[in-house]
C-alpha positions as CSV (number, residue, x, y, z in Angstrom):
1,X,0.0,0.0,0.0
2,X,1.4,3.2,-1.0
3,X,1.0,6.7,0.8
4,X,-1.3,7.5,-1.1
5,X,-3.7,5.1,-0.6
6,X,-4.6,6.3,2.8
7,X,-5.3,9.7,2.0
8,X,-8.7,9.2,1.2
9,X,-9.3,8.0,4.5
10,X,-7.9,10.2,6.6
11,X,-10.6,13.0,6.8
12,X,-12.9,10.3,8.1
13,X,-10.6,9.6,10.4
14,X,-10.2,13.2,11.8
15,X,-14.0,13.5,11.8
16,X,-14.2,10.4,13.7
17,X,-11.6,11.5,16.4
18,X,-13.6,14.9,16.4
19,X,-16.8,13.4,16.7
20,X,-15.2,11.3,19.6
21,X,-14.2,14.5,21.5
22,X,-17.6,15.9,21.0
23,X,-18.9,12.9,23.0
24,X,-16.2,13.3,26.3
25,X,-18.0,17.1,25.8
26,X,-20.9,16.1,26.1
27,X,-20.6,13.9,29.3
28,X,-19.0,17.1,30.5
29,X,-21.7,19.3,29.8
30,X,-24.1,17.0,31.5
31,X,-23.0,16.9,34.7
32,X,-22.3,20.6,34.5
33,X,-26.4,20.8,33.9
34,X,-27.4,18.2,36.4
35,X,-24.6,19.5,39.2
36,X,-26.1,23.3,38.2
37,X,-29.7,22.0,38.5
38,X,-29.2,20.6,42.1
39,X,-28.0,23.1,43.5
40,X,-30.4,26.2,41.5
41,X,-33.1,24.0,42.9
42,X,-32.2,23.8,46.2
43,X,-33.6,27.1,47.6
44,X,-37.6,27.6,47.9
45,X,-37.1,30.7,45.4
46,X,-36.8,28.6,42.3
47,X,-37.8,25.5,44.1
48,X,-41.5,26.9,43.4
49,X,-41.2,26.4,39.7
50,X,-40.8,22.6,39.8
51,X,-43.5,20.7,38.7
52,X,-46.0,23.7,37.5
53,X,-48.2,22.0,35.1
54,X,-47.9,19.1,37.3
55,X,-49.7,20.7,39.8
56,X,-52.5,21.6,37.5
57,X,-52.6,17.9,36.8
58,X,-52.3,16.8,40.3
59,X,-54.7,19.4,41.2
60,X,-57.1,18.1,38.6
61,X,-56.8,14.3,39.4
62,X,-58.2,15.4,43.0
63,X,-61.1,17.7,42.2
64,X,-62.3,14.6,40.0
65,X,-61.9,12.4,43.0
66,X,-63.8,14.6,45.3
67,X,-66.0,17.1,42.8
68,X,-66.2,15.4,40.0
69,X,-64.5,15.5,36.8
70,X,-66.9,18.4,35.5
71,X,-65.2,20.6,37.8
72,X,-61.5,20.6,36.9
73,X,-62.9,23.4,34.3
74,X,-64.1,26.0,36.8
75,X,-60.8,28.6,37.7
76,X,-61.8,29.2,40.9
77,X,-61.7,25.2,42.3
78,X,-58.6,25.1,40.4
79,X,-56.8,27.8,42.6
80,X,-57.9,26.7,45.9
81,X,-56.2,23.3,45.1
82,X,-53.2,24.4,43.7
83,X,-52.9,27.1,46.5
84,X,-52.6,24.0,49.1
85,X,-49.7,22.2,46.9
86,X,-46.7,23.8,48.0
87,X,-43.4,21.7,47.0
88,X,-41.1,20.4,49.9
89,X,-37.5,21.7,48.8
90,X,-34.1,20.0,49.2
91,X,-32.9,23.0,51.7
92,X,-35.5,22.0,54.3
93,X,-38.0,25.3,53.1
94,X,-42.2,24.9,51.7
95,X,-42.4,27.3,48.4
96,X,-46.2,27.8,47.7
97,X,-46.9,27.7,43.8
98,X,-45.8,30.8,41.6
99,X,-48.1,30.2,38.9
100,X,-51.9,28.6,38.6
101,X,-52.3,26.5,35.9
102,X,-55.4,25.2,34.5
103,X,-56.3,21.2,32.7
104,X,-57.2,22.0,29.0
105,X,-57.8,18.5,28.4
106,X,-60.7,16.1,28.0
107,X,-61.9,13.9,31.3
108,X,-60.3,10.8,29.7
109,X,-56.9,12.6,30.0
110,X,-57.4,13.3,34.0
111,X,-57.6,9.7,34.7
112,X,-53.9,9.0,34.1
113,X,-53.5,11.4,37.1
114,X,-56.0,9.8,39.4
115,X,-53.3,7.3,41.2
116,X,-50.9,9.9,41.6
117,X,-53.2,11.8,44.6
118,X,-52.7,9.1,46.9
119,X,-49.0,10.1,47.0
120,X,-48.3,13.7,48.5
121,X,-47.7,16.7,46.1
122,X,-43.6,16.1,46.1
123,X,-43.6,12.4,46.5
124,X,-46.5,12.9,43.7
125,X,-43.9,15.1,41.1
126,X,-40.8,12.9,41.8
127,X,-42.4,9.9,40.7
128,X,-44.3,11.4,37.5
129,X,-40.2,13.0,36.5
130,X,-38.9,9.6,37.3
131,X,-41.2,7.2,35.4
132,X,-41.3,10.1,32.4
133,X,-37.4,9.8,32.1
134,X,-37.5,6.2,32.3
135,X,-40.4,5.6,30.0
136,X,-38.4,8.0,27.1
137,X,-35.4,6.0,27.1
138,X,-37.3,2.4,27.0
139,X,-39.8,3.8,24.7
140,X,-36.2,5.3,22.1
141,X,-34.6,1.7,22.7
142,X,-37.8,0.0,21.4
143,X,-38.5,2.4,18.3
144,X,-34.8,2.1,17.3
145,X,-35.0,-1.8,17.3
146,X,-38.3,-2.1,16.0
147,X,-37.1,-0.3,12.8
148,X,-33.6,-2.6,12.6
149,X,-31.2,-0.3,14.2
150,X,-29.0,-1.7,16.7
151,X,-29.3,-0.1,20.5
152,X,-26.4,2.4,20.6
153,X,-27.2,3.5,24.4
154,X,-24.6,6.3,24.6
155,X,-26.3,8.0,21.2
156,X,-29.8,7.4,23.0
157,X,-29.1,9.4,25.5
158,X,-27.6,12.3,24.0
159,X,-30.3,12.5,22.0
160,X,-32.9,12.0,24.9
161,X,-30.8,14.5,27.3
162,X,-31.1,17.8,26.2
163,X,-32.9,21.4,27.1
164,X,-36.6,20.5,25.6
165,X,-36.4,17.3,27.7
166,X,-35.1,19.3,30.9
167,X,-37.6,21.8,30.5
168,X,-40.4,19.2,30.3
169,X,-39.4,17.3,33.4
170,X,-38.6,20.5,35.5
171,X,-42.4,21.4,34.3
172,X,-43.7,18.2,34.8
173,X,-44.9,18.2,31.1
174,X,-47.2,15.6,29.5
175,X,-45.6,15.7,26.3
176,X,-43.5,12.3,26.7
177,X,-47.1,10.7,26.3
178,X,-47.4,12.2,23.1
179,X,-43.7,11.8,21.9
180,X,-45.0,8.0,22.3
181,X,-48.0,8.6,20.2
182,X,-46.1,10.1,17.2
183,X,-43.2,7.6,17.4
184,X,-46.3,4.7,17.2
185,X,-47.8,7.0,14.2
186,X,-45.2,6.6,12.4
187,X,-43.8,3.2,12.9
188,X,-47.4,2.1,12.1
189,X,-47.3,4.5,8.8
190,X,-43.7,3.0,7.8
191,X,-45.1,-0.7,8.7
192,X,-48.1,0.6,6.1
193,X,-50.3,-0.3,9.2
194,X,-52.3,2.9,8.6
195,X,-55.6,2.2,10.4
196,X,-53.8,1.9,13.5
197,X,-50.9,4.5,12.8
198,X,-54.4,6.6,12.8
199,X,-55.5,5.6,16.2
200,X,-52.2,6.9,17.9
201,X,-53.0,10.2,15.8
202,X,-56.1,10.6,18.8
203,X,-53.6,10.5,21.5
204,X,-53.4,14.2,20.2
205,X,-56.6,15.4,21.4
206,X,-54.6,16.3,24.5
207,X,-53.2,19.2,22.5
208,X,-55.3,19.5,18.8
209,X,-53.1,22.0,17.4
210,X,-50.2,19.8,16.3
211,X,-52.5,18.0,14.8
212,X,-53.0,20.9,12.0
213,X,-50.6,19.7,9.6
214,X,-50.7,16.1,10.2
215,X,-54.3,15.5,9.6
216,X,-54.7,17.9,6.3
217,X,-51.1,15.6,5.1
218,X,-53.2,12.4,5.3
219,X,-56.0,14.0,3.5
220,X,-53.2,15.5,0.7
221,X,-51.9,11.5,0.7
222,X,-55.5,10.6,0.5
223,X,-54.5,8.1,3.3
224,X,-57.9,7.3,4.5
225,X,-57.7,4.8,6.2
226,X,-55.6,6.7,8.8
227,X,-57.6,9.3,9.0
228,X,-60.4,6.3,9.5
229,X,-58.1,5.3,12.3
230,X,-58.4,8.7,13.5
231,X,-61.6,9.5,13.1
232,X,-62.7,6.1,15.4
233,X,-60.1,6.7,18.3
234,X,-61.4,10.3,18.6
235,X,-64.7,9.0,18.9
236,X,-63.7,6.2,21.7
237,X,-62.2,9.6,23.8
238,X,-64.7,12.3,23.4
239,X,-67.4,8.8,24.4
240,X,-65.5,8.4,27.4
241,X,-64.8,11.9,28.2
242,X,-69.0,12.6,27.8
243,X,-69.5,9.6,30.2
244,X,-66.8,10.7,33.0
245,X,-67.8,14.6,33.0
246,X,-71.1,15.0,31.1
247,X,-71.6,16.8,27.8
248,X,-71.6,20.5,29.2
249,X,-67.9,19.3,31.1
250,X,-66.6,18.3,27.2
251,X,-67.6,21.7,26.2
252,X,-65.9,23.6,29.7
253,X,-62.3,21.7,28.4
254,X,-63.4,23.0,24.9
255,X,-64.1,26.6,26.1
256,X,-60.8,26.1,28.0
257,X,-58.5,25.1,25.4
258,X,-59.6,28.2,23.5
259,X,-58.7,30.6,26.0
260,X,-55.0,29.1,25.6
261,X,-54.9,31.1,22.2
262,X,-56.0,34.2,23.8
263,X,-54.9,36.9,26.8
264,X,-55.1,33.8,29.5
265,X,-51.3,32.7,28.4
266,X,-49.0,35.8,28.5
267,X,-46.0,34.4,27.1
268,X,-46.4,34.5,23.6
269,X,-43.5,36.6,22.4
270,X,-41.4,34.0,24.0
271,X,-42.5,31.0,21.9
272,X,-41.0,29.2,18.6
273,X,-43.8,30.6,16.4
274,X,-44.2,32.9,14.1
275,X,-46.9,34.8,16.4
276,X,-43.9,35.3,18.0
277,X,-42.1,36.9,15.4
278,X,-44.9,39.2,14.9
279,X,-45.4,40.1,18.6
280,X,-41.6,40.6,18.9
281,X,-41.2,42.7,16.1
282,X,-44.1,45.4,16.6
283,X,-42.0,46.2,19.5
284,X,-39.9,48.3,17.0
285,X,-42.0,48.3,13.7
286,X,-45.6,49.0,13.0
287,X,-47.9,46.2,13.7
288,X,-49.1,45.9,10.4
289,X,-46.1,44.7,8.8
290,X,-45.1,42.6,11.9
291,X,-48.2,40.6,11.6
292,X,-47.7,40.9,7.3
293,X,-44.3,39.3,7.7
294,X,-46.1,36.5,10.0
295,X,-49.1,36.0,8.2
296,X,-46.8,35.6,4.7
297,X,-44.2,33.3,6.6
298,X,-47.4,30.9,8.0
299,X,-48.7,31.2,4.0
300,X,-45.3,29.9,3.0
301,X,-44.6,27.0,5.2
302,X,-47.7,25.7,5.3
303,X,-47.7,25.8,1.4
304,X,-44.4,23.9,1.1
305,X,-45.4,20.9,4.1
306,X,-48.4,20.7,2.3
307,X,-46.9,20.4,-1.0
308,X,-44.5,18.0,0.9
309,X,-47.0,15.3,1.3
310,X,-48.2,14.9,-2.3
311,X,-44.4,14.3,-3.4
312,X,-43.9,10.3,-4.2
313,X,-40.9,9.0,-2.8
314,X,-40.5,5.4,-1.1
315,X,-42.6,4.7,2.0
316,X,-39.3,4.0,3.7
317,X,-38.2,4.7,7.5
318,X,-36.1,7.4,5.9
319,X,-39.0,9.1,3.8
320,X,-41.3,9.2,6.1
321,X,-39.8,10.2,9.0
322,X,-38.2,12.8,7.0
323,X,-42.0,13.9,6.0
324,X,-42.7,13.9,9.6
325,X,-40.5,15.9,10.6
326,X,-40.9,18.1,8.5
327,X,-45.0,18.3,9.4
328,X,-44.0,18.7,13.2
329,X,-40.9,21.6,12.8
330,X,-43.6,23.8,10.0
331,X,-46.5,23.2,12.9
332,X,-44.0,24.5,15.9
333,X,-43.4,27.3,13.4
334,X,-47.4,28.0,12.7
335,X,-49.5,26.5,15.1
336,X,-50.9,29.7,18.1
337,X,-49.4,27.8,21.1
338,X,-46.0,27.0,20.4
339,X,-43.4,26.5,23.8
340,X,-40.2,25.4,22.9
341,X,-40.3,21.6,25.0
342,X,-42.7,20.7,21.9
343,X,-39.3,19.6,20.4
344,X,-39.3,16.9,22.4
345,X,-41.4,15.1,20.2
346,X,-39.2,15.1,17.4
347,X,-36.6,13.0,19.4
348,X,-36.9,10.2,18.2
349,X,-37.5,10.4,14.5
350,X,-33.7,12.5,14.7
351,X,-32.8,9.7,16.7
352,X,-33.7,7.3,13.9
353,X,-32.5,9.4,10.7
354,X,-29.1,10.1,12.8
355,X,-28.7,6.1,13.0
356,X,-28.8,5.5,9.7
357,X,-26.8,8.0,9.0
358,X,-29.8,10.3,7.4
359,X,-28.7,13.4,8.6
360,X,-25.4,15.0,8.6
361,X,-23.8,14.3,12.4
362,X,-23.6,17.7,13.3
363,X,-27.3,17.9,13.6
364,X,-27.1,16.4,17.0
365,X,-24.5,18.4,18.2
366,X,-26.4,21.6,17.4
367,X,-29.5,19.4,18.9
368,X,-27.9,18.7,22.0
369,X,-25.1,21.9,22.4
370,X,-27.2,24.7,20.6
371,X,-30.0,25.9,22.5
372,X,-28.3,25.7,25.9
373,X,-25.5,27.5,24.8
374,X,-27.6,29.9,22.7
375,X,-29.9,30.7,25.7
376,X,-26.5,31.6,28.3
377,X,-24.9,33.6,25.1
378,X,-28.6,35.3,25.3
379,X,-28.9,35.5,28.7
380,X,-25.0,37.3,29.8
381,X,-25.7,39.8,26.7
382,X,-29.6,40.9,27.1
383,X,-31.3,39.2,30.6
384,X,-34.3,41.0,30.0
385,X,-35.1,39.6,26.1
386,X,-33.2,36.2,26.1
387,X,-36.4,34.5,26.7
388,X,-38.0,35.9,23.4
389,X,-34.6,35.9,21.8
390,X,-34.3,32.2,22.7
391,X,-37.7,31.5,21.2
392,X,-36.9,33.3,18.2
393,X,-33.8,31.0,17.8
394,X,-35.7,27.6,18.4
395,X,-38.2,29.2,15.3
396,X,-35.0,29.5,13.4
397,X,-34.4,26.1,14.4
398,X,-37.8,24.9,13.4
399,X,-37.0,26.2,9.9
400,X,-33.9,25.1,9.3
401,X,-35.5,21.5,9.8
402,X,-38.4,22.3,7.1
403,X,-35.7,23.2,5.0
404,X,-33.2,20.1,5.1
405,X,-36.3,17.7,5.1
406,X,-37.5,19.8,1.8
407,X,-34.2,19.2,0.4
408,X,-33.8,15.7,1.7
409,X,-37.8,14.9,0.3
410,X,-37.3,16.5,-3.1
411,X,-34.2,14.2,-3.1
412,X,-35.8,11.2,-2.9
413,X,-38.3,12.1,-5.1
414,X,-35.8,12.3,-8.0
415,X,-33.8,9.6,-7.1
416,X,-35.8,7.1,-5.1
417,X,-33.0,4.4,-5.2
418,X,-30.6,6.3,-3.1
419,X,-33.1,5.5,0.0
């Protein structure tokens, strides 16, 4: 073998060494975050912010033991039984809740919250954190294998550990559940089960809006038999919501939900949407053309994600979970109610196209380095804006995604072999 014959190797060996650094980083940033998060979390003062959709949950799950489950709608109940969960923190201290929270979802939601009450509000939070974590990293073991990729543990968990996941633990987030439902979606689509890839699709009636781009995809497909699938899980939830709280308690979560796109959530110019945008930018332009530049930008993306599901390529694991990823980054970027810990539930589709070497490998290092990074850069240089700056940047994010799985679709398309 001559000298030269090694040459083409070698920048796949630097890349590998590099790559193998990044990984001693990133066991380095961890404990950094979990050794940070201890001891933040200590004191009552931001001790009070663990668990704050929890305790709407928790608080729920009890008014439908003792009120009934039409009652987790009124506001009122709601803040008398939040008021009496304070959290027990590590330094000894009781912080009383910061924020009140209300349930937005249908009865048959609340009962996966009913055996938590008979554990106290702590005791209550630690458990829901612990069997969320667990249940993510079984639940990206079995996706991975089920579509014939062997368990790499390590690149599980870098993917699994990062800032959307924190953030929905420290919350007490439900969205794990639905990261489940969409990873079952689309095995079941890739497995060309559609009816029951469908049925997972009504797991989503806990929070409708992501569904805005999925559903009208399946009707651009003219995959009817999902939406079928759809159509008869819904039923089976609204059924047993209407038979736990009544019909006038489905229309109080109804009435709820809707007041989640108006003044009852303040925090709009600090979410990954384009509303955000708009809100954010008639700060220092005239409203008019903020909400022109977001109303053309929502035009746009949902043309393309749209026009995205009547390309042909192979029904491949690559295609389409390329497609829906695509689907969920343009509904982030669209959809009213957009917090940035929705990216959770595009773990482990990433995880999946980063296996089989889908995506370029720097995509998990911007996954798992980027925002957290982004947000301190943010935070040292402007405290006052880095949380709208930081959702800004996780919109930028969200299109950057729509924009590789474009590329990556359109690819396909033309040269459906290379899949």
């Amino acid at each position: 073998m001559t000298p030269s014959d090694t040459k083409p190797f070698l920048p796949e060996q630097k890349s590998s060494r590099f790559y193998k650094w990044l990984d001693y980083l990133w066991v380095a940033l961890l404990v950094i975050l979990v050794a940070y998060s201890l001891d933040v979390y200590r004191s009552a003062r931001y001790c009070a912010f663990l668990g704050t959709d929890f305790r709407g949950y928790y608080a729920s799950a009890q008014i439908a033991r003792q009120r009934g489950f039409a009652e987790v709608y009124n506001p009122q109940t709601q803040e008398q039984y939040q008021a009496d969960l304070p959290h027990s923190c590590p330094d000894g201290s009781s912080a009383p809740p910061q924020l009140f929270v209300y349930m937005p979802y249908l009865p048959v939601f609340g009962l996966i919250f009913l055996p938590f009450t008979f554990l106290d509000f702590t005791n209550a939070y630690i458990l829901w954190v612990t069997l969320n974590l667990t249940t993510l990293l079984v639940y990206l073991a079995r996706i991975t294998h089920a579509l014939g990729d062997k368990k790499r543990f390590v690149r599980i968990l870098q993917w699994a550990l990062c800032l959307p996941i924190f953030s929905n633990l420290v919350l007490g987030q439900i969205n794990i559940l639905l990261l489940i439902c969409v990873g079952e979606f689309g095995l079941a689509a890739v497995r060309e089960r559609h009816f029951l890839s469908g049925t997972w699709l009504g797991g989503f009636l806990m929070k409708p809006h992501i569904l805005i781009l999925l559903l009208p995809g399946l009707i651009m497909r003219k995959n009817w038999v999902a939406l079928l699938g759809f159509t008869c899980s819904a039923a089976v939830i609204l059924l047993a919501s209407t038979l736990l709280a009544g019909w006038e308690g489905v229309l109080s979560a109804v009435r709820l939900a809707t007041q989640f796109l108006g003044a009852l959530i303040q925090t709009g110019a600090t979410m990954m949407n384009l509303r955000a945008l708009a809100l954010n930018l008639e700060t220092i332009l005239p409203a008019w053309f903020a909400w022109s530049v977001a109303i053309i930008g929502i035009s746009l993306v949902v043309g393309i994600t749209l026009y995205l599901w009547t390309r042909r390529f192979p029904l491949s694991s690559v295609g389409f979970i390329t497609l829906i990823v695509a689907s969920l980054a343009a509904t982030f970027a669209v959809t009213w109610h957009s917090h940035f810990y929705l990216l959770a539930l595009l773990i482990p589709f990433l995880l999946i196209l980063d296996l089989k070497q889908a995506i370029p490998p720097a995509w998990r290092w911007v996954w798992i380095a980027g925002p957290p990074l982004y947000y301190v850069l943010l935070y040292l240089l402007n405290p006052q804006q880095a949380r709208n700056l930081f959702g800004l940047g996780m919109l930028a994010l969200n299109l950057c995604l729509l924009a590789w799985a474009t590329w990556k679709l359109n690819k396909l398309a033309r040269h459906p072999e290379r899949d």
